[in-house]
C-alpha positions in Angstrom: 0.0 0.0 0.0 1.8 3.6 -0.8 1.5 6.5 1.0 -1.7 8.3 -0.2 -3.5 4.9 -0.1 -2.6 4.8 3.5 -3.1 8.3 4.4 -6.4 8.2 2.2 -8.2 4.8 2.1 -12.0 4.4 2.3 -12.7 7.8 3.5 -15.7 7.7 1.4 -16.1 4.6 2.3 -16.1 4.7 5.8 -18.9 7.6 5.4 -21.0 4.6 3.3 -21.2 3.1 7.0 -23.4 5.5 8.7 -21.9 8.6 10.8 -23.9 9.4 13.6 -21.9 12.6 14.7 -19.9 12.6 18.3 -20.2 10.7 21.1 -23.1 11.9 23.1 -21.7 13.8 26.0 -24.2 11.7 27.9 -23.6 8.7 30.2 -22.7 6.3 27.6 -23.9 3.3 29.3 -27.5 2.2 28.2 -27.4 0.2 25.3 -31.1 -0.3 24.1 -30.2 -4.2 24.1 -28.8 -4.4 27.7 -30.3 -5.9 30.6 -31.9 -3.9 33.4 -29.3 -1.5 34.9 -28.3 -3.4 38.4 -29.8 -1.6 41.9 -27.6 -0.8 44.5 -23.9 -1.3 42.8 -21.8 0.3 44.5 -17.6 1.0 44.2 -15.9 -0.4 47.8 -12.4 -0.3 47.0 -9.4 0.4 44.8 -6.5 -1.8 44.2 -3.1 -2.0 42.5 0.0 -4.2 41.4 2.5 -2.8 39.0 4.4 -5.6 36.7 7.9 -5.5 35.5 8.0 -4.6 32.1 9.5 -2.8 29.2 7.9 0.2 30.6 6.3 -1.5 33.3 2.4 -2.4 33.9 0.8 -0.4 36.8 -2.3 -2.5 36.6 -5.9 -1.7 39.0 -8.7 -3.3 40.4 -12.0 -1.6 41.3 -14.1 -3.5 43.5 -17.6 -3.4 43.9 -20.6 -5.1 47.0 -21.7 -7.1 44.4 -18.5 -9.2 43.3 -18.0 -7.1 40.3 -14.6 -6.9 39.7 -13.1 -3.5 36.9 -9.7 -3.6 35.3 -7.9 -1.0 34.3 -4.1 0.4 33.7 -2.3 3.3 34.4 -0.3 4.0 31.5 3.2 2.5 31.0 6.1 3.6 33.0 3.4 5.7 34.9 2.5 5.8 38.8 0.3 3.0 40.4 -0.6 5.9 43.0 -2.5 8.3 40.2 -4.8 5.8 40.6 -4.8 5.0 43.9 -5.0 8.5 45.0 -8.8 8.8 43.4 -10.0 5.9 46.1 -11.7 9.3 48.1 -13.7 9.8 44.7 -14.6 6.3 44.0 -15.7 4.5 47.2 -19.7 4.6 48.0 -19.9 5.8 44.2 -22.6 3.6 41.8 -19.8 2.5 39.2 -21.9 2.9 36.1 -22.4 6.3 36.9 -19.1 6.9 34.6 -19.1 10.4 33.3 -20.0 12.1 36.4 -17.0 10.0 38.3 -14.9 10.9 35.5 -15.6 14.9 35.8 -14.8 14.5 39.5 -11.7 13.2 38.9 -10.3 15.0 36.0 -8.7 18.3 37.7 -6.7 15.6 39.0 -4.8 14.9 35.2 -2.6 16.2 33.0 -0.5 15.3 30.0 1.6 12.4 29.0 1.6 10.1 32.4 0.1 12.5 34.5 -3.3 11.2 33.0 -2.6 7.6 33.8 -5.0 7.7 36.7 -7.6 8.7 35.2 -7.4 6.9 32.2 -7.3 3.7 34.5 -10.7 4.6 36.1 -12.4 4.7 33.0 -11.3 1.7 31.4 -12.0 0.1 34.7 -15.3 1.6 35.0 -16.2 0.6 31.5 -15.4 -3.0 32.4 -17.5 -2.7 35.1 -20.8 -1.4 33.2 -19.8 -4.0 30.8 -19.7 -6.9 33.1 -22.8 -5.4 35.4 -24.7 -4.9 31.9 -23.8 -8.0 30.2 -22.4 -6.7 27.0 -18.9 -5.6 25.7 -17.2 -2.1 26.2 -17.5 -1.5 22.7 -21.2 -1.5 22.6 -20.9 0.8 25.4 -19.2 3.4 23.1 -21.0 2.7 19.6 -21.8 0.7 16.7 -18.7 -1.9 15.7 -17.4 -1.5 12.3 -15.0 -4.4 12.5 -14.3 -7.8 13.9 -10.5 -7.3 14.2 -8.5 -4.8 14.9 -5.2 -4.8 12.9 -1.8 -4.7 15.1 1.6 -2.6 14.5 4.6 -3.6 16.8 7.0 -1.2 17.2 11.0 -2.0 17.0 13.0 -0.5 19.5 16.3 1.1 18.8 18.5 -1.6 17.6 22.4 -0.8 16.7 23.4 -3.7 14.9 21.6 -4.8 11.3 21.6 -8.4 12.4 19.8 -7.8 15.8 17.1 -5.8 13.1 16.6 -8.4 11.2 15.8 -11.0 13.9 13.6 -8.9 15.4 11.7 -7.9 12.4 11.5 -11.4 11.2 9.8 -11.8 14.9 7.1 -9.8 13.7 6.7 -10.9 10.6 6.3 -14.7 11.9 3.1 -13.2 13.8 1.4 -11.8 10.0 1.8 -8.4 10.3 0.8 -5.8 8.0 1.8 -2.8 10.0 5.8 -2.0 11.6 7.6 0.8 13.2 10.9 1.0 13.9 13.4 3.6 15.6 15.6 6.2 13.9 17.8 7.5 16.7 20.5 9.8 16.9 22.9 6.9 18.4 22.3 5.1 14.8 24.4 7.8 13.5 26.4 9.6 16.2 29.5 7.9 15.7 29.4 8.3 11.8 31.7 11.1 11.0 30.1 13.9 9.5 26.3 12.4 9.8 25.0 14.3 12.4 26.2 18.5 13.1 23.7 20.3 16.1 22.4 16.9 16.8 20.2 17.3 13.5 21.1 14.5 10.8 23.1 15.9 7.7 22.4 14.3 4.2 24.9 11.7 5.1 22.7 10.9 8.4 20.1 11.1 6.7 21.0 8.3 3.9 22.4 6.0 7.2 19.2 6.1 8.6 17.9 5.2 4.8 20.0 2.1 4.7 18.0 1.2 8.5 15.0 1.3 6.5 16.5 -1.1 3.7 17.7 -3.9 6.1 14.4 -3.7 7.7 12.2 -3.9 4.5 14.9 -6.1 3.0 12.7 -8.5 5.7 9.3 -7.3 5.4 8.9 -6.4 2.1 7.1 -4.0 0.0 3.3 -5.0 0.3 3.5 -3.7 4.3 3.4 -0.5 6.0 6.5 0.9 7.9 6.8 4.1 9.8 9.2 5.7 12.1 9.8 7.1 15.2 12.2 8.9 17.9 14.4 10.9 15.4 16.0 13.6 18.4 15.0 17.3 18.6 14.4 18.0 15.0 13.4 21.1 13.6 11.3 22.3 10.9 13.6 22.5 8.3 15.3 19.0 8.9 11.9 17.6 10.0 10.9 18.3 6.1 14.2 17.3 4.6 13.3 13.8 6.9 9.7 13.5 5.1 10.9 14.2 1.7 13.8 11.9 1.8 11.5 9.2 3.1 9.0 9.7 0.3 11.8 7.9 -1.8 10.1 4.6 -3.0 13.1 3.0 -1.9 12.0 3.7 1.3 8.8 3.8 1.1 8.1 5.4 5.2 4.0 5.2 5.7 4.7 7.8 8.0 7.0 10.2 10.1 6.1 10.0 14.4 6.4 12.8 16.6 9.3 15.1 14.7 8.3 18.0 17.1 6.8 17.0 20.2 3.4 18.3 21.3 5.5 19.8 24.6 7.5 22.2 22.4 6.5 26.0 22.5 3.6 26.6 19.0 4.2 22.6 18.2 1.1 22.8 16.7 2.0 25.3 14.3 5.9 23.8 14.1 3.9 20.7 13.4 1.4 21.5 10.5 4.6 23.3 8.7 6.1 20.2 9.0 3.0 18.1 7.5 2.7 20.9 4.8 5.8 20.5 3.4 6.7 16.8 3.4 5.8 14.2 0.9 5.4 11.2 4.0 2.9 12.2 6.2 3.1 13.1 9.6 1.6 11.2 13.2 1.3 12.4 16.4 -0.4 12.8 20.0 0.6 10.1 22.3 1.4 12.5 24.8 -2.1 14.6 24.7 -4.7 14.7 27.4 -8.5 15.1 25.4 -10.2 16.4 23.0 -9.9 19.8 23.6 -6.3 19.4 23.5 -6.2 17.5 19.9 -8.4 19.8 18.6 -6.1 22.6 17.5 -4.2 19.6 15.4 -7.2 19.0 13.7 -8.4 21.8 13.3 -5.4 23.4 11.7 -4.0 20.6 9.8 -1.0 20.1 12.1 -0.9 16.5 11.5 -1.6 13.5 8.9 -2.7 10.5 11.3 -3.7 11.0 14.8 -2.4 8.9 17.1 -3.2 8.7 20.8 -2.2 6.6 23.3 -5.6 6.0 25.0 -4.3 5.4 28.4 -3.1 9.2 28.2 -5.7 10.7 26.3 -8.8 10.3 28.3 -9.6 6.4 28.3 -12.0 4.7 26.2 -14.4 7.4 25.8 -12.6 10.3 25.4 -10.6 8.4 22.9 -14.0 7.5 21.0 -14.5 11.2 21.2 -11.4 12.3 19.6 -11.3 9.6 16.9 -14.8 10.9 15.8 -13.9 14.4 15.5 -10.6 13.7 13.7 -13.2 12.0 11.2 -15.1 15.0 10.6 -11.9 16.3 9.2 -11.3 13.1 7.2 -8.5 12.3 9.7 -7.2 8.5 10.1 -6.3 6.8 13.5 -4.0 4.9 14.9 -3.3 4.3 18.5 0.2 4.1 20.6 0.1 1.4 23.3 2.5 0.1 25.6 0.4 -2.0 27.9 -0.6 -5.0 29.0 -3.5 -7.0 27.6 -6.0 -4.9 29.7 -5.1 -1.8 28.1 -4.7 -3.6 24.7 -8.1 -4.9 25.1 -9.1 -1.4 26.1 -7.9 0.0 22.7 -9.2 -3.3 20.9 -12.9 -2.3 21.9 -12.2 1.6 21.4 -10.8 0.7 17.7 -13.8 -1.6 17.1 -16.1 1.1 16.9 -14.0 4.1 15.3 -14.4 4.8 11.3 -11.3 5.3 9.8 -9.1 3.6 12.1 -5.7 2.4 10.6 -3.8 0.2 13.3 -2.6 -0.2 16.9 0.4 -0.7 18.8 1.9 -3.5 20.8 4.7 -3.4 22.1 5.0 -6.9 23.6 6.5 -8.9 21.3 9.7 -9.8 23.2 8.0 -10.3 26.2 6.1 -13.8 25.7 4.9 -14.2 29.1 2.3 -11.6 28.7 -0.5 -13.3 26.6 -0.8 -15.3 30.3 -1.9 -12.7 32.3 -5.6 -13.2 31.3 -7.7 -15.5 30.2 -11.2 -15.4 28.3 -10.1 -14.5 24.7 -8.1 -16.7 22.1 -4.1 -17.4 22.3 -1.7 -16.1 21.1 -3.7 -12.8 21.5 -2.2 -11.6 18.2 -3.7 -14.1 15.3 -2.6 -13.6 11.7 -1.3 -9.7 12.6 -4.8 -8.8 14.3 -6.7 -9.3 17.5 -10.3 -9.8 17.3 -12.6 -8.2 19.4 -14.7 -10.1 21.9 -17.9 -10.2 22.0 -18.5 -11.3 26.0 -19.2 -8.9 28.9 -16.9 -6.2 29.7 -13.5 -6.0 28.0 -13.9 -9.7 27.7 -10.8 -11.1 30.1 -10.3 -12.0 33.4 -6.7 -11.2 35.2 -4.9 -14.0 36.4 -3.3 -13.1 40.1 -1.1 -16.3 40.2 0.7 -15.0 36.9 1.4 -11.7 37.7 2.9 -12.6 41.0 5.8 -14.3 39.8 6.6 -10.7 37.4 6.2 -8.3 39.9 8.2 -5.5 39.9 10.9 -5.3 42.7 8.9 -2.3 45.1 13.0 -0.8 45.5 12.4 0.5 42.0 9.0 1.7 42.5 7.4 5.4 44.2 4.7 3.8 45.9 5.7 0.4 46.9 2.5 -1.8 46.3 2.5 -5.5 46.0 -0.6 -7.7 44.5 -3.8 -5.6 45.2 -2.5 -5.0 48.7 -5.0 -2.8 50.4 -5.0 0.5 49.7 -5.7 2.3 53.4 -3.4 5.2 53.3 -5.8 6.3 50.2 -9.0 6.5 51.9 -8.2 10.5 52.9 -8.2 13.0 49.9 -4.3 13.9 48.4 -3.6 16.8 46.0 -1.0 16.0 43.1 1.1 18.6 44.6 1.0 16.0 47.9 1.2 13.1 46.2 4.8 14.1 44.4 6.1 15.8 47.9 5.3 12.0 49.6 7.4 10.7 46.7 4.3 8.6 45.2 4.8 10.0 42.0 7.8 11.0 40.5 8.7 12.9 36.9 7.9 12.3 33.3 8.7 8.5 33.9 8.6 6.0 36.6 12.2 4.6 36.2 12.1 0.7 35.8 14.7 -1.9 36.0 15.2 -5.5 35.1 12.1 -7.3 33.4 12.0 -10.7 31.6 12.4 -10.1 27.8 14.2 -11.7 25.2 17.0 -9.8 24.3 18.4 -7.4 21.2 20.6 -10.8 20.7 17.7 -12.9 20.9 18.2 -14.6 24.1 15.4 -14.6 27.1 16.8 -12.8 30.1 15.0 -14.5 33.3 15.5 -11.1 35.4 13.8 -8.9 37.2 11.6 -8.4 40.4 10.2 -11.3 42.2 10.3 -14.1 39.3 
């Protein structure tokens, strides 16, 4: 598929569905098919465990009088405690009262991690209605326009071209159609003359190119490949990037965050960018709503949106935002880092979005993580897609005895939970502001440590917390 088709495809087509306009700002929770909505639900606890991972899992459970069980995620390499901290908000609350728990909460976000919390609620919340209600998420948030939701993985930064290979040969063993990889400044830092200013030259420019080759040299023609995490471009060099990856040789089906949304006027920086180069642009995994994607839209900042749901507002706030971006004939794709409850999260979300183009996993080298839950087929990622259930709720149930054994090691962690351990010193009310000064939340990224991966040689490393 080249670059238009990808940009472009079944815009028309996707309005031959049916648009019904936004989400209704409504309580999104009374499907016309579902059962009776249940009397006296009521939220009696918050819980949390945070897994070793790439970025790390900081997973939740909301717990209800009637043996209801939520799910939900704080975004990777976020705080288990932004969710935590919203027990005061939650507790006595009927849990399918969604919206108006959400606005109680949402003075209490921000951008990037900082909305991990919140984002956690909802999904949890929307499992919840789900399971209370008897039907899926997605039929919670809309029609579903498709059975399957197609799957990009995403290729870390990898120096040597053998290590590439293997690992894009991993992907392509799972029937992929969709692949990222990384073009970094340490790919070309110790090339003389390919980097000046930290900005690639023309020679860093053409080493990055020959990255491309040895990873399409693998997957071929017939797929799409984008890129990400090029350093702190500028206009200038963030066009000269897009045109020189326009080259069929290269064939990019996209450009990610050249300018991130955190720079002063990055929207404007940003739709210069998408003006003037021939591969188009992506970006938003950082943003918090709709009101903050707007402007991208609305200006033609970017190509492809791409939020990371577990940032942007949860499952319906991301429904929200995908819809608008259609008005403007906008595609989506989604970043995710997660585990399979906040891939199932997106999977429901995606079901019921228009022009959606593909989503994020960035798993692959972690093969212990399809066993976390049970309830939907295995391996979760079936001929490059995951299909989207069709049983209450998100469809899965956590398994406790697997996560135990990958827990993360509490030294490397701000708030130093273990498996759902009760969650006490969260029943009183605590302001960010507090919540940072306690050390229960730190900066832009909850620092990690050891997990259980297999390697850029290819070998599993059986490290990390508890395992």
């Amino acid at each position: 598929m080249d670059r238009k088709s990808f940009l472009r495809k079944s815009v028309l087509g996707g309005a031959a569905l049916g648009y019904s306009g936004l989400v209704s700002e409504k309580s999104l929770i009374s499907p016309k098919d579902a059962p009776s909505r249940p009397s006296g639900l009521r939220i009696t606890d918050i819980r949390g465990a945070t897994l070793a991972a790439i970025y790390d899992f900081p997973i939740i459970k909301i717990y209800t009088n009637q043996g209801i069980v939520g799910l939900g995620e704080v975004r990777d390499a976020g705080w288990i405690a932004q969710a935590l901290m919203l027990k005061p908000y939650l507790v006595g609350k009927d849990p399918l009262d969604i919206e108006p728990i959400l606005m109680s909460i949402r003075h209490l976000t921000g951008p990037g991690r900082y909305a991990g919390g919140y984002c956690a609620v909802d999904i949890a919340l929307m499992d919840l209605a789900g399971k209370a209600l008897g039907v899926p998420c997605w039929k919670l948030l809309g029609d579903k326009v498709r059975d399957k939701v197609e799957i990009y993985a995403d290729c870390p930064t990898v120096l040597k071209q053998e290590n590439l290979k293997s690992m894009m040969k991993r992907r392509q063993d799972l029937g992929l159609k969709h692949y990222k990889i990384d073009l970094t400044p340490p790919l070309i830092k110790n090339i003389e003359g390919a980097i000046v200013n930290n900005l690639p030259t023309r020679k860093g420019l053409e080493k990055w190119g020959e990255h491309v080759i040895t990873a399409r040299n693998i997957i071929g023609y017939d797929v799409n490949l984008g890129a990400d995490h090029f350093g702190n471009m500028t206009v200038e060099s963030g066009i000269e990037l897009g045109n020189f990856m326009a080259d069929p040789k290269y064939d990019l089906a996209y450009i990610e965050d050249v300018i991130h949304f955190t720079r002063f006027n990055a929207v404007n920086l940003n739709r210069q960018i998408t003006a003037g180069s021939r591969t188009p642009t992506l970006n938003g995994e950082d943003i918090f709503s709709l009101d903050n994607f707007k402007p991208w839209m609305e200006q033609n900042a970017i190509s492809i949106i791409h939020p990371d749901l577990l940032t942007s507002g949860g499952m319906i706030e991301t429904k929200k935002i995908a819809d608008y971006a259609y008005q403007y004939g906008i595609r989506t794709m989604m970043h995710c880092a997660s585990s399979p409850i906040g891939v199932m999260a997106n999977v429901h979300t995606a079901a019921t979005i228009r022009e959606f183009i593909s989503l994020e996993s960035h798993t692959i080298e972690m093969p212990w993580v399809d066993d976390l839950v049970t309830g939907i087929p295995k391996p979760i990622i079936q001929n490059g897609a995951i299909t989207v259930p069709d049983t209450p709720g998100l469809g899965i149930e956590f398994v406790d005895e697997v996560a135990e054994k990958y827990l993360r090691d509490p030294k490397y962690l701000a708030c130093k939970t273990g498996l759902f351990d009760p969650s006490q010193e969260f029943d009183t009310p605590i302001t960010m502001m507090e919540a940072k000064q306690k050390g229960l939340i730190g900066g832009y990224h909850q620092t990690g440590g050891p997990w259980w991966h297999i390697n850029d040689e290819g070998v599993y490393e059986n490290q990390g917390g508890s395992n």
